[in-house]
C-alpha positions in Angstrom: -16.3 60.1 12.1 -19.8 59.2 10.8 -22.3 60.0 13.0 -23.0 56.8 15.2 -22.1 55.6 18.4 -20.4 52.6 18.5 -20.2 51.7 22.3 -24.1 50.0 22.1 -23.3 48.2 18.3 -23.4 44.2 18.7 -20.2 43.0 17.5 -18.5 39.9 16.6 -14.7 38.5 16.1 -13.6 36.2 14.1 -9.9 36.9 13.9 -8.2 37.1 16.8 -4.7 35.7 17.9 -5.1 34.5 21.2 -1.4 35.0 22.9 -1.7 38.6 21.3 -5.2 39.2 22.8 -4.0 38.5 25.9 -4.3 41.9 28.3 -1.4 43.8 30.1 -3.3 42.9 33.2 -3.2 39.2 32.4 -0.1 38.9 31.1 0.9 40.5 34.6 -1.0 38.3 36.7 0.3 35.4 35.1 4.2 36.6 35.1 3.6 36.7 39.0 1.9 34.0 39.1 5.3 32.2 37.1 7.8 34.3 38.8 9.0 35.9 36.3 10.6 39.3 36.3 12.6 39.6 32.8 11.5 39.9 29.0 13.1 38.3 26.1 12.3 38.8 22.4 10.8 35.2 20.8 13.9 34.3 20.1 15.9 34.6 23.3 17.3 37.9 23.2 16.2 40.1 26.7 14.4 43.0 26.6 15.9 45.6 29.0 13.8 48.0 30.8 10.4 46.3 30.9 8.6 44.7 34.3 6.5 42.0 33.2 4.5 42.4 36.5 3.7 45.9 35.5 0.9 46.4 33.0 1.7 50.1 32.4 5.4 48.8 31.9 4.1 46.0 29.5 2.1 49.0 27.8 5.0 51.3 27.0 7.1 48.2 25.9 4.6 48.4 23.0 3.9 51.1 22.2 7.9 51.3 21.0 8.2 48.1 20.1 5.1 48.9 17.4 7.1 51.9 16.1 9.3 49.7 13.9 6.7 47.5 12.3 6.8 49.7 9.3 10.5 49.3 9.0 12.7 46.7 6.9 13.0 44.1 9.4 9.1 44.9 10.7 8.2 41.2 10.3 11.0 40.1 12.0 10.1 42.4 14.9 6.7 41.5 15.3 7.4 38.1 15.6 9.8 39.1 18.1 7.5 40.8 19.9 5.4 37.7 20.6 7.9 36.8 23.3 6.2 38.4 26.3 3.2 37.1 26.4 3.9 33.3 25.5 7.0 33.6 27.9 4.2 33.4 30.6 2.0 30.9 29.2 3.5 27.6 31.0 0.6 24.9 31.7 -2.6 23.9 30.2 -4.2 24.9 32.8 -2.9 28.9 31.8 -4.3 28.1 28.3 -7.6 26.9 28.9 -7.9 29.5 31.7 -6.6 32.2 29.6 -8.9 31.4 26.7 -12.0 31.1 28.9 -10.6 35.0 30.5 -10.2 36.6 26.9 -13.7 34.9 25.8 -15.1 36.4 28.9 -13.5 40.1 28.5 -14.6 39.8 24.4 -18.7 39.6 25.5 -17.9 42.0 28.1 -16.7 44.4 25.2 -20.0 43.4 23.0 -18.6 40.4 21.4 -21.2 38.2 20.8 -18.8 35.0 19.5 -15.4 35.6 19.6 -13.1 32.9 17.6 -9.3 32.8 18.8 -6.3 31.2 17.0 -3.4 29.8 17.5 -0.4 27.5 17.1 -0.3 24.4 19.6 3.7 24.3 18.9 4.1 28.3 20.0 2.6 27.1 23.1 4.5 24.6 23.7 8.0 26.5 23.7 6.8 26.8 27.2 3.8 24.3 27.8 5.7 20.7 27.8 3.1 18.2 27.1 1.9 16.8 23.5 0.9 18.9 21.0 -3.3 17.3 21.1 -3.2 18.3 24.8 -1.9 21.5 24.1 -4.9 21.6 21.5 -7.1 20.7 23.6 -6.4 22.7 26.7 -7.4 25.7 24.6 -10.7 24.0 23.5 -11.8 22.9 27.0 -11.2 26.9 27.8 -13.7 27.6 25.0 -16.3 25.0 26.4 -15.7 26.2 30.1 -16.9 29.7 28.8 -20.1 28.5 27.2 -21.2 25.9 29.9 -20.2 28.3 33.0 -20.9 31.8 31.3 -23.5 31.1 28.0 -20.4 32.8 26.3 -20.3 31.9 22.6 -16.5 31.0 21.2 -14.6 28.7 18.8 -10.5 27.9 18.7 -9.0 27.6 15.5 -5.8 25.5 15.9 -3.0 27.4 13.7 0.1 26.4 12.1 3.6 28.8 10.7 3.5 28.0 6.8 7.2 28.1 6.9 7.4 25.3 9.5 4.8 23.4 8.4 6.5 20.2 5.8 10.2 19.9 6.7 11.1 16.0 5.6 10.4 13.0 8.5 14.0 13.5 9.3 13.4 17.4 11.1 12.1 18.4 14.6 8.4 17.9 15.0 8.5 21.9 15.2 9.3 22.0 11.3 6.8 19.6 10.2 3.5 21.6 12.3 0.7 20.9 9.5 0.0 17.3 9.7 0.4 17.6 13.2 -1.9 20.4 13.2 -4.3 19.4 11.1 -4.7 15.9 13.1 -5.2 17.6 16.3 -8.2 19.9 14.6 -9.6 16.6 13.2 -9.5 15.1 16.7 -11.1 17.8 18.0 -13.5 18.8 16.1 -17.1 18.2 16.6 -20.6 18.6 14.6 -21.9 20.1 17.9 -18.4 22.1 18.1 -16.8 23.0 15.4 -12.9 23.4 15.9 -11.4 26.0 13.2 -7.8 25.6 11.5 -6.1 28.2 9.8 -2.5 28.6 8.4 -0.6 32.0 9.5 2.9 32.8 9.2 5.1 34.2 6.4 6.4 34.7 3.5 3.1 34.2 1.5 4.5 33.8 -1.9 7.2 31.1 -1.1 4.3 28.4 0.5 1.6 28.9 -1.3 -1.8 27.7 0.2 -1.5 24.3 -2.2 1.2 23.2 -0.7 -0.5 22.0 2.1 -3.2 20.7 0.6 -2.3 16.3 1.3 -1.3 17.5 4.5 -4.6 19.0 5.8 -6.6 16.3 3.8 -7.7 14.7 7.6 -9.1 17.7 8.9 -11.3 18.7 5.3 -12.3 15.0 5.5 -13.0 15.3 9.2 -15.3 18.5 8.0 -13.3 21.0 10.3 -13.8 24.3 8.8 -10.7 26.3 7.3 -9.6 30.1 7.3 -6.2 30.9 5.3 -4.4 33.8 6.2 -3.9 35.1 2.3 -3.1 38.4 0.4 -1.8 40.0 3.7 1.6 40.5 3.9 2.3 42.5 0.5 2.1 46.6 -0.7 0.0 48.0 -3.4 -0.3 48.6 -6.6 1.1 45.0 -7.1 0.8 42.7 -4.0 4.1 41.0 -5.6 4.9 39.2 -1.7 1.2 38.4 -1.6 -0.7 38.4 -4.9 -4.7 37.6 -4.9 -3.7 34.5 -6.6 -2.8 33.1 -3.0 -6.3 33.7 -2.2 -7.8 32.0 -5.4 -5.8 29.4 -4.1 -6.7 29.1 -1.0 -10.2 29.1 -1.9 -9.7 26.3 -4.8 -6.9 23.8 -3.5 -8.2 23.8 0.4 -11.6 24.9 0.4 -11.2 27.5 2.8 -14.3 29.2 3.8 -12.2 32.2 5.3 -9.3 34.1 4.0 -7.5 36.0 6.8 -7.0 39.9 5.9 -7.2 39.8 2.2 -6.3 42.7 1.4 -4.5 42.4 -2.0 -7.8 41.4 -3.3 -8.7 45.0 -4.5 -5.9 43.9 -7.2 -8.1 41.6 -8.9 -11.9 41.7 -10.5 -12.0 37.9 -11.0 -10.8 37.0 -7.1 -13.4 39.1 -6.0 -15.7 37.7 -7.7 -14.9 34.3 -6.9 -15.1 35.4 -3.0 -18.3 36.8 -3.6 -20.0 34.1 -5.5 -18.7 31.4 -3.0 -19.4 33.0 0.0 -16.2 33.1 1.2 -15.7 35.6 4.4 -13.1 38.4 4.5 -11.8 38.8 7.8 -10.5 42.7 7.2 -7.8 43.8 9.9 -7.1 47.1 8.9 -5.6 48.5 12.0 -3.0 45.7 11.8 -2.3 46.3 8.2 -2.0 50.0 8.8 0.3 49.3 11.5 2.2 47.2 9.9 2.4 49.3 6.8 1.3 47.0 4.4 -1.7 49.2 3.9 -2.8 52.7 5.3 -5.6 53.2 6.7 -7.4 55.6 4.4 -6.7 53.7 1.3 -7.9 50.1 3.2 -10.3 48.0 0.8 -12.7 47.2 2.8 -15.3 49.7 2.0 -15.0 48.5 -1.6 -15.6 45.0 -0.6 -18.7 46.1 1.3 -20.0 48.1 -1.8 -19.4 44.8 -4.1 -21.0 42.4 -1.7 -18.4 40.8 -0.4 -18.6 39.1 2.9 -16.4 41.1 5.3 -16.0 41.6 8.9 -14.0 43.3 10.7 -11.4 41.9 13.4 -8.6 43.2 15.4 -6.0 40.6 15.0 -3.4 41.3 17.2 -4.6 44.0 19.7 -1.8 43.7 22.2 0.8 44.8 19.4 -1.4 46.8 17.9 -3.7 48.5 19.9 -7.8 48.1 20.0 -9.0 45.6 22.1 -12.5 44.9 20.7 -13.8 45.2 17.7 -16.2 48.3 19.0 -12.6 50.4 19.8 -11.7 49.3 16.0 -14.7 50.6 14.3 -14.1 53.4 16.8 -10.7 54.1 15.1 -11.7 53.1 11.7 -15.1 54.7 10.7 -14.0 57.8 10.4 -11.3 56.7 7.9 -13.4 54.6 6.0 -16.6 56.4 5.9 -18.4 53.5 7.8 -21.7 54.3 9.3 -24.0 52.7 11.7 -25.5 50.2 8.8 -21.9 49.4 7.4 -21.1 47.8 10.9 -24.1 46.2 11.6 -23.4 44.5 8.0 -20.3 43.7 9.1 -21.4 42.0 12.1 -23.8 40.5 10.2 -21.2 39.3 7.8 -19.6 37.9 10.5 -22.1 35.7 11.8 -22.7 34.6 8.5 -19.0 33.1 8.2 -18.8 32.3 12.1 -17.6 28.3 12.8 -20.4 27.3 14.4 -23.6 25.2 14.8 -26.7 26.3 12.5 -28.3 26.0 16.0 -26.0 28.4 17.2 -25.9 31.1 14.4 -30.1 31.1 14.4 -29.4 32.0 17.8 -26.9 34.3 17.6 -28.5 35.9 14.7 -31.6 36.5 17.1 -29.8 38.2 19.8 -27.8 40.2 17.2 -31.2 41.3 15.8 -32.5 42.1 18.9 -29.1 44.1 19.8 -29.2 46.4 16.8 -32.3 47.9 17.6 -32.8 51.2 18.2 -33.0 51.6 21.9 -31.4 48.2 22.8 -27.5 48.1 24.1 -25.5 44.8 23.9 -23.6 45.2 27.2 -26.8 44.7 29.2 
């Protein structure tokens, strides 16, 4: 590993899924909280073995169940995986108290702004109220941690591609993005920006202009878009997820952030286009390495930081995947990638750049990230 310390860097997050960020330890308390005392996959199927009271029992449930991401079906069981943790999300008052928790343990961890996602309709597999009250629930949780705590956040509503434009005659659950995309529009403020992304999978089959009448009231509402793009694919090729998804993203929907982007090292001219329009990177590569779209030692990103692109570096989905905060990812990753001390202050400084928030905000931010990074300085005080 380069020679740096990581545990006094200033850091910032920018994609994050909350339900997957949730802690053992809070997905615990909240199982007893609910009563509940068995596990079943996101589709139904139980989980033997595993307490959900217990977060060492919660841990080792993990730890296996991220052995067979790599595997055919490794998709399938990640999703599956999800399960757990919004199996003990049941009232709006767990959201917005779980969000304003996770926002709290982030700055604890040296998160200076932490942005969560996620989808309203997940939620509501357990949460039964409307999908705008789901929405907001998770917003008020951001607003509770900057009014009680000074802690800086944002929520980015999310929807599943692959459910997102079933005809008027499907469940609501098929047809998420103009439900979506109305909630973010609602909620979305000049003083607080809300964030809307689209996750899910396959990539290739609902390509990012698919969607773009049905997100036209949030772009016209100004509310800021990241795509999840060029993820979910292998080298050389990226045929599952080519950097043509990205271009598309960029050009159709206007997003300002692509989410993991990783086929990009595949092509000269979508690089260039993310560079000249100052279009954030929001690198994962733990997850990708984990989920064996890409291994760690090959990951792009120090090529994108060589050719100016604007990349962070986030930890996605730490409860499947492992590192909590972004310091314990540049722990794991600088090594690897050859990232020293300057690297990850650009990247922090990449981030900030990119984050959803107020000019006022980012001047600030940007001023207490300065003051952070100085020799002598630690952000956890």
């Amino acid at each position: 590993m380069p020679d740096t310390d990581v545990w006094d860097l200033p850091t910032v997050e920018l994609h994050r899924h909350f339900e997957a960020g949730l802690t053992p330890e809070t997905i615990a308390r909240l199982a007893a909280r609910h009563g509940l005392t068995d596990v079943r996959t996101r589709f139904g199927e139980p989980v033997p073995g595993v307490d959900p009271q217990d977060p060492a029992s919660i841990r080792r449930y993990y730890e296996t169940v991220v052995q067979g991401f790599t595997g055919p079906d490794g998709f399938a069981r990640f999703v599956d995986s999800f399960g757990l943790p919004l199996s003990v999300l049941r009232s709006l008052e767990d959201l917005e108290e779980a969000v304003f928790e996770q926002l709290v343990a982030c700055a604890a961890a040296g998160s200076l702004h932490t942005e969560l996602r996620g989808s309203p309709f997940s939620y509501q597999e357990h949460v039964r109220a409307p999908v705008g009250e789901i929405a907001a629930a998770l917003v008020q949780g951001v607003d509770r941690a900057w009014l009680e705590r000074g802690i800086s956040g944002t929520f980015i509503l999310a929807f599943s591609r692959h459910k997102g434009l079933a005809g008027p005659e499907a469940p609501p659950d098929r047809r998420q993005a103009p439900a979506v995309a109305q909630a973010a529009a609602s909620l979305h403020r000049a003083d607080r920006p809300v964030g809307l992304d689209i996750a899910g999978y396959p990539e290739h089959t609902f390509p990012p202009r698919l969607f773009e009448e049905a997100l036209r009231p949030a772009r016209e509402s100004g509310v800021p878009l990241t795509i999840h793009a060029g993820e979910q694919a292998y080298p050389p090729d990226f045929t599952d997820a080519p950097p043509a998804l990205v271009v598309d993203a960029i050009e159709c929907l206007g997003a300002r952030r692509i989410g993991h982007g990783t086929a990009l090292c595949a092509s000269e001219p979508a690089r260039a286009l993310v560079r000249d329009r100052a279009v954030g990177v929001e690198c994962c590569p733990v997850s990708n390495e984990r989920m064996g779209f890409m291994p760690l030692q090959r990951h792009p990103l120090p090529r994108f930081l060589e050719e100016g692109l604007p990349v962070s570096v986030s930890t996605d989905d730490p409860l499947m995947f492992g590192p909590f905060s972004v310091r314990e990812t540049l722990a794991a990753t600088a090594g690897p990638l050859g990232l020293d001390r300057a690297a990850m202050l650009r990247l922090g400084r990449n981030a900030l750049a990119g984050a959803f928030v107020t000019d006022v905000r980012r001047d600030a931010l940007r001023s207490r990230f300065d003051e952070l990074a100085r020799p002598g300085n630690r952000s956890d005080r």
